[in-house]
SEFISE-348551 format. One record per residue (C-alpha): chain; residue number from 0; x, z, y. Coordinates in steps of 0.02 Angstrom, whole numbers, always signed. Layout:
! residues N
A_NUM_X_Z_Y .
...
! end
This chain:
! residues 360
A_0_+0_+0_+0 .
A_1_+138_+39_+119 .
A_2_+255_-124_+62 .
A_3_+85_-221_+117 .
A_4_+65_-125_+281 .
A_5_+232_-165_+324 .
A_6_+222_-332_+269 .
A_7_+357_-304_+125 .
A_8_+498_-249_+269 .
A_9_+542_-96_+227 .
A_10_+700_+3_+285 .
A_11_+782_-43_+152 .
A_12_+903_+112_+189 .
A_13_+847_+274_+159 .
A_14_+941_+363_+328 .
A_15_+842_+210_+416 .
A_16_+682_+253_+333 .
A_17_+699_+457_+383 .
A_18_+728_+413_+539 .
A_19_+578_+296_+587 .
A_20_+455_+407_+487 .
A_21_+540_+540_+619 .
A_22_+492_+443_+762 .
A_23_+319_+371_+714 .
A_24_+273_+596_+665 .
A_25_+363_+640_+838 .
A_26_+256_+513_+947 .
A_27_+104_+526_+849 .
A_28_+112_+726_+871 .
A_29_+206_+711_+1059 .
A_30_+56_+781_+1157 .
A_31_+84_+950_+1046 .
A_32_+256_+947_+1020 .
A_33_+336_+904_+1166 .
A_34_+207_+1003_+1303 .
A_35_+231_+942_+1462 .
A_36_+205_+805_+1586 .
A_37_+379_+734_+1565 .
A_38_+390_+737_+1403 .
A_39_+221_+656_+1373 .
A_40_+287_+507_+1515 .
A_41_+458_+492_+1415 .
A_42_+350_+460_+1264 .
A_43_+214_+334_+1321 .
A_44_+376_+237_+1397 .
A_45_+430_+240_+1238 .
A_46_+283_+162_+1151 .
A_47_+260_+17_+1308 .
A_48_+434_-10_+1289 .
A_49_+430_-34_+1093 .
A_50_+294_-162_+1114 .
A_51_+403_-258_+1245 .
A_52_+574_-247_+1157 .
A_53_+493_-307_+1011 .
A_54_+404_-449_+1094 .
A_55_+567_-517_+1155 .
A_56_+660_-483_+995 .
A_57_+525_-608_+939 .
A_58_+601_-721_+1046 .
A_59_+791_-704_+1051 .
A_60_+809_-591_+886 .
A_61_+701_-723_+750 .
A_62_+730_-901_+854 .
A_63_+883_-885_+945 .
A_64_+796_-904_+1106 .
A_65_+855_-821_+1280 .
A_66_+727_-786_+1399 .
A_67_+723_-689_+1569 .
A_68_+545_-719_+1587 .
A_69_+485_-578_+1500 .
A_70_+467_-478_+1647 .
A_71_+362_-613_+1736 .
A_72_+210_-579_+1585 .
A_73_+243_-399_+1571 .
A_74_+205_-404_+1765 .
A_75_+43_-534_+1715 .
A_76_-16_-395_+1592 .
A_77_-4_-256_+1711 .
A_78_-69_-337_+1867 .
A_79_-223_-391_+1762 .
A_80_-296_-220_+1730 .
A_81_-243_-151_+1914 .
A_82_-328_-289_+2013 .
A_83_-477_-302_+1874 .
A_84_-517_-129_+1907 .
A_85_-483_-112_+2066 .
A_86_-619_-246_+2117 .
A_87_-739_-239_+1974 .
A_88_-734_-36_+1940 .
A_89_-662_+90_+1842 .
A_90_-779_+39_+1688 .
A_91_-725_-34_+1510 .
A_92_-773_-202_+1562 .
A_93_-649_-227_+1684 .
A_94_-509_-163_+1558 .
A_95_-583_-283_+1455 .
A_96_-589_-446_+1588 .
A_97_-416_-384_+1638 .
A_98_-339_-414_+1466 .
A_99_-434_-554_+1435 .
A_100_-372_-642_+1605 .
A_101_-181_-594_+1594 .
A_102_-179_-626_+1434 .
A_103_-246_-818_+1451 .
A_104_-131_-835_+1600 .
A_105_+16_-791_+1524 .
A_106_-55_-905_+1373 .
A_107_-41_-1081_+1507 .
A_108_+126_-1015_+1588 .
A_109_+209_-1001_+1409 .
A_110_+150_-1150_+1356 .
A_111_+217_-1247_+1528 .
A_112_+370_-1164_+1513 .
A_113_+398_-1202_+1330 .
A_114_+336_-1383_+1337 .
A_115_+452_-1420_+1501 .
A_116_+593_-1318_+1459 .
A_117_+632_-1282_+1281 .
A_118_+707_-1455_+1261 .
A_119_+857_-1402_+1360 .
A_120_+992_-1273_+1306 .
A_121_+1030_-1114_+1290 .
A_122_+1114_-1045_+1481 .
A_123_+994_-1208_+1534 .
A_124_+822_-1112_+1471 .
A_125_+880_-947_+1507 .
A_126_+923_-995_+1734 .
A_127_+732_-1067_+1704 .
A_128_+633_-945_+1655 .
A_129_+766_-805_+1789 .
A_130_+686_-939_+1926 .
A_131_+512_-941_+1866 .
A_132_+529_-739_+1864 .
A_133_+592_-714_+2036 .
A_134_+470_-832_+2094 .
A_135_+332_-756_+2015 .
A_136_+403_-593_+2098 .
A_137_+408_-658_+2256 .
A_138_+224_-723_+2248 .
A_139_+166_-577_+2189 .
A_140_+218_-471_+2332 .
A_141_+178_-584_+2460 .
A_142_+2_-610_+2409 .
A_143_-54_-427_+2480 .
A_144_-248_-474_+2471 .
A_145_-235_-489_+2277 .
A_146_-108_-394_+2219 .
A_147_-64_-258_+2375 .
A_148_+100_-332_+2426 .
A_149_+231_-201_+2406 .
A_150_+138_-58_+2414 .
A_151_+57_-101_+2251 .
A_152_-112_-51_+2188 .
A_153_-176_+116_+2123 .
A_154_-340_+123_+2053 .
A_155_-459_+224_+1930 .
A_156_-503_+184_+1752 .
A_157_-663_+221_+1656 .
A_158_-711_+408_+1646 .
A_159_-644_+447_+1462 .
A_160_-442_+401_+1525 .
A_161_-467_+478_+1669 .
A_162_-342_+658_+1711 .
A_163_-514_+734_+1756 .
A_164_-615_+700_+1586 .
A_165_-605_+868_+1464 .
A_166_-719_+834_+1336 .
A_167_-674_+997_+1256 .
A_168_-698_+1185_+1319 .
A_169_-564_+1263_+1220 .
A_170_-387_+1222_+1172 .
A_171_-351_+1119_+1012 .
A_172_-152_+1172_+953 .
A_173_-124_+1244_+1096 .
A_174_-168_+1082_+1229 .
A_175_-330_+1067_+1323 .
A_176_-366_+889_+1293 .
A_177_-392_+798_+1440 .
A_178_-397_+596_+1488 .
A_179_-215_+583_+1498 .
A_180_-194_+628_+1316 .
A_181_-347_+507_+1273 .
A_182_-251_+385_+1368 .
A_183_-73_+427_+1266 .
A_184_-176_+396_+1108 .
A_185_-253_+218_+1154 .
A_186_-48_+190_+1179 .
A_187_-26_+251_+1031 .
A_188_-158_+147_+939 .
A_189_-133_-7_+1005 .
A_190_+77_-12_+996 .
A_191_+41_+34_+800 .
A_192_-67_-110_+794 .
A_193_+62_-246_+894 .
A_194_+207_-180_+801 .
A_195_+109_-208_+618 .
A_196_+47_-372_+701 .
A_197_+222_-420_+760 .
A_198_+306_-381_+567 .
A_199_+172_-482_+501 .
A_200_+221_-629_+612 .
A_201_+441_-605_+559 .
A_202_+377_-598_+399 .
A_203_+261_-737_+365 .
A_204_+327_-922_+312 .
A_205_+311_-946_+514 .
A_206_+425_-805_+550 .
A_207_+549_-893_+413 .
A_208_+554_-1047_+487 .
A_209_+585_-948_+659 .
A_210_+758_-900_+575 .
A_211_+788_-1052_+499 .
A_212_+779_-1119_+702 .
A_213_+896_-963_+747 .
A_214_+1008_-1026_+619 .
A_215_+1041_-1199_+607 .
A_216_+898_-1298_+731 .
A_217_+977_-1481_+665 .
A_218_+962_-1435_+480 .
A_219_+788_-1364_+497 .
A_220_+739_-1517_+595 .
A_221_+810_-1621_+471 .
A_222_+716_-1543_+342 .
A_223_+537_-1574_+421 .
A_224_+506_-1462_+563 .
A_225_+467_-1487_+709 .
A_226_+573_-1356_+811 .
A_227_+496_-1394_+980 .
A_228_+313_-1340_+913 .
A_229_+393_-1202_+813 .
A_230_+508_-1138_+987 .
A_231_+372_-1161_+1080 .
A_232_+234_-1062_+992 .
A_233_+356_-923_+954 .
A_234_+385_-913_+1156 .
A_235_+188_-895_+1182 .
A_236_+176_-758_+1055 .
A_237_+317_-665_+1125 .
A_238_+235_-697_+1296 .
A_239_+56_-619_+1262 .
A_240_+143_-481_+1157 .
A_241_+245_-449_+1328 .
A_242_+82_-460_+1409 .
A_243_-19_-317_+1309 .
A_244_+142_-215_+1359 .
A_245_+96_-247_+1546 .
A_246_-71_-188_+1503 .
A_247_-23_+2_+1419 .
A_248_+79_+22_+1592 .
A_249_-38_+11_+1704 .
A_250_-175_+98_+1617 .
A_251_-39_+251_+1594 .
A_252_+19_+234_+1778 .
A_253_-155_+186_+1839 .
A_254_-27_+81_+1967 .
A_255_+43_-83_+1977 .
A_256_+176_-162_+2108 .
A_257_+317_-279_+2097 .
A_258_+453_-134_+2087 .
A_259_+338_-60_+1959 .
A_260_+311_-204_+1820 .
A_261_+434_-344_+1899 .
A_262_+577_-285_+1934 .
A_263_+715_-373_+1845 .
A_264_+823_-195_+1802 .
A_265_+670_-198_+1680 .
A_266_+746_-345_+1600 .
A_267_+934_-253_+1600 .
A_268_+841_-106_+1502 .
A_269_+748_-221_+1362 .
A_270_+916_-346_+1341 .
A_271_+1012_-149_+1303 .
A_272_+879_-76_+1193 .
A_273_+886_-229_+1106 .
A_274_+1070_-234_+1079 .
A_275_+1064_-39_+1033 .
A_276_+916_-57_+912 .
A_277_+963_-217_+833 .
A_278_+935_-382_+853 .
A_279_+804_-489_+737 .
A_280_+730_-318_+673 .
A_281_+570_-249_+737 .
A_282_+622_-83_+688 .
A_283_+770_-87_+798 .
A_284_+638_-88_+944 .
A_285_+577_+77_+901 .
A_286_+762_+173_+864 .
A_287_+836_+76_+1033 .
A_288_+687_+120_+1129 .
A_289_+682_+307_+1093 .
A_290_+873_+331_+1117 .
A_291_+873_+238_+1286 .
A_292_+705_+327_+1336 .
A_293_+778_+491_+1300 .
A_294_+957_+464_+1371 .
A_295_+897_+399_+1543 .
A_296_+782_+520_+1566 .
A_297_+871_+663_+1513 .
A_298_+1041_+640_+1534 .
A_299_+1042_+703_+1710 .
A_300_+988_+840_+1653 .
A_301_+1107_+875_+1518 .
A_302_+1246_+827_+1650 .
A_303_+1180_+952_+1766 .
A_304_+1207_+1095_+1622 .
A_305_+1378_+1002_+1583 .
A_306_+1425_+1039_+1767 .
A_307_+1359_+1208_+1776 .
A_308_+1470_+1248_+1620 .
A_309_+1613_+1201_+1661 .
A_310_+1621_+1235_+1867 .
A_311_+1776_+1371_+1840 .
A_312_+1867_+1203_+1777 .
A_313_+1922_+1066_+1907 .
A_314_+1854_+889_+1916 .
A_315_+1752_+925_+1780 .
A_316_+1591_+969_+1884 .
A_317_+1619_+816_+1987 .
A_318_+1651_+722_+1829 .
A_319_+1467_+797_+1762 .
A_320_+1371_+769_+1909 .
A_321_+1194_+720_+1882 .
A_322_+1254_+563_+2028 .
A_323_+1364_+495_+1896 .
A_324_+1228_+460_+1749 .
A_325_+1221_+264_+1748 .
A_326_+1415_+286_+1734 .
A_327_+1370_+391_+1571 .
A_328_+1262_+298_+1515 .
A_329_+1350_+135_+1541 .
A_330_+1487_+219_+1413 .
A_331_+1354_+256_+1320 .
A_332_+1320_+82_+1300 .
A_333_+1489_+13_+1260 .
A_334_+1530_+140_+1135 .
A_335_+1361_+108_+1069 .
A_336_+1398_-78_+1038 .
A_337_+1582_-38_+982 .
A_338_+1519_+61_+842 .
A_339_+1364_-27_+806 .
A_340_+1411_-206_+826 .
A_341_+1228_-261_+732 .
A_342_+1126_-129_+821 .
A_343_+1084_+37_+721 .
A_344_+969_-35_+616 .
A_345_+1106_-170_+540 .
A_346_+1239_-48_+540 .
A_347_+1123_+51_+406 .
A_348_+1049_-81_+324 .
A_349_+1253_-138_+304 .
A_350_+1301_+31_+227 .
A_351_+1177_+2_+77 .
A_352_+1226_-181_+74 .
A_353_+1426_-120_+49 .
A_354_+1370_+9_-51 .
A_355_+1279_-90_-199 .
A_356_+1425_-206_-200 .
A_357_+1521_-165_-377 .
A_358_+1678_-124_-371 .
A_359_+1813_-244_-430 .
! end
């Protein structure tokens, strides 16, 4: 039953396998674990940003394909719900005309990008789709009557998500549910359901002839397929998968602006997670997501106790300061990548490789 629900892709390593079941328990059982209104924001990031590193894993990962355009549809997703419900309510319709309308508008930019663009290569694509994002940027915060220019828009969802709702008198575990833990739930539901949906796609005969592309794109074209159609249809999935992800941030933040869903540091973040988790492995969007989550929003903090520990010793507390946590993290990174080449998930799946060679 499990082998089907995964699609057949399991682990495969049983370190790997202990440590996803770790993080599916931890964010299913956040709200209750980890009280809090950080905590509970570190771990709906963490779900968004599973569904989004996984979407473009889709696309550079399986078919080989770099895109900075990612960004652009997460922004499409996002904007949908804020300016649906900001001019047709807070009601369950307008979450449900904002998905619908991102998602079919992401659906015709894909499909122009793809058909116009995936005929050129590699650095070609990738300076493409970085234009078409800026530009979409751009338009986005210039067009103030749709979208609120810079200052964004904030707006209300339907009662049930809403901080305010309590549809319980008394505690349950020790938490007084509330909207914002119905909301963390819906997160919760629906990045299950993409990430299931997502292995599904990897592992069906599509998602073979996706690495087939990655692999050799003149042998598998001179076998029968037609890598265009193939390229192009594996750019709109990863596109409305990007696009769902723009949805679960803005009903979390219940705001949207360009700095907010845009921004192209979002892109930075998703290309790392990716190289930390693994590339072509779905599962390497959950591990890289919760490690980069966790270290950028809590290694400040950890430097701050760093610094506080060691004040009696010079340079140290300067060296520790909570200022200096991209440096951190940025040797984080490399030593990350040094040491994990193939992303965490192929440097376990490698150890049980190496270790059911026989020995000579």
């Amino acid at each position: 039953m499990l082998s089907r629900l995964l699609s057949h892709d399991l682990p495969r390593s049983k370190l790997l396998a202990a440590i996803l079941i770790v993080i599916v328990l931890g964010l299913a059982f956040a709200p209750f674990l980890f009280p809090g209104v950080k905590a509970l924001n570190v771990a709906a990031k963490v779900l968004i940003f599973i569904v989004l590193v996984a979407a473009f894993d889709l696309l550079l990962g399986y078919t080989g394909i770099v895109s900075f355009a990612h960004t652009m549809f997460f922004g499409i997703g996002a904007y949908g719900i804020a300016v649906a419900c900001t001019h047709l309510g807070p009601t369950w319709t307008a979450l449900v005309v904002g998905v619908a309308v991102a998602l079919l508008l992401s659906l015709v930019l894909a499909l122009v990008i793809g058909l116009f663009s995936l005929r050129v290569r590699a650095i070609f694509f990738a300076m493409i789709t970085l234009a078409v994002a800026a530009a979409f940027q751009t338009l986005a915060s210039q067009l103030s009557v749709i979208t609120g220019g810079e200052d964004g828009l904030s707006f209300k969802l339907p009662e049930w998500l809403s901080p305010s709702f309590e549809p319980f008198e008394s505690e349950f575990l020790g938490v007084l549910i509330d909207g914002k833990i119905i909301s963390y739930y819906l997160l919760f539901v629906v990045c299950a359901l993409l990430v299931l949906a997502l292995l599904r796609i990897v592992n069906s005969p599509f998602g073979r002839v996706l690495q087939a592309i990655r692999e050799n794109e003149f042998r598998a074209e001179a076998i029968g397929y037609r890598v265009v159609v193939y390229r192009t249809l594996s750019s709109v999935l990863s596109a409305l998968f990007a696009t769902l992800a723009g949805c679960m941030l803005a009903i979390w933040l219940r705001y949207n602006g360009p700095d907010t869903s845009l921004s192209f540091e979002i892109m930075i973040d998703v290309l790392l997670i990716v190289v930390i988790g693994g590339m072509g492995t779905i599962y390497g969007a959950l591990i890289g997501s919760v490690l980069f989550m966790i270290a950028q929003s809590y290694l400040q903090d950890l430097l701050r106790l760093a610094g506080e520990a060691t004040s009696a010793v010079p340079l140290l507390p300067a060296l520790f300061s909570p200022d200096r946590w991209l440096l951190w993290l940025g040797l984080l990174f490399v030593l990350s990548v040094y040491y994990f080449p193939t992303g965490v998930v192929g440097k376990l799946r490698a150890r049980i490789t190496h270790g059911a060679q026989p020995r000579s």
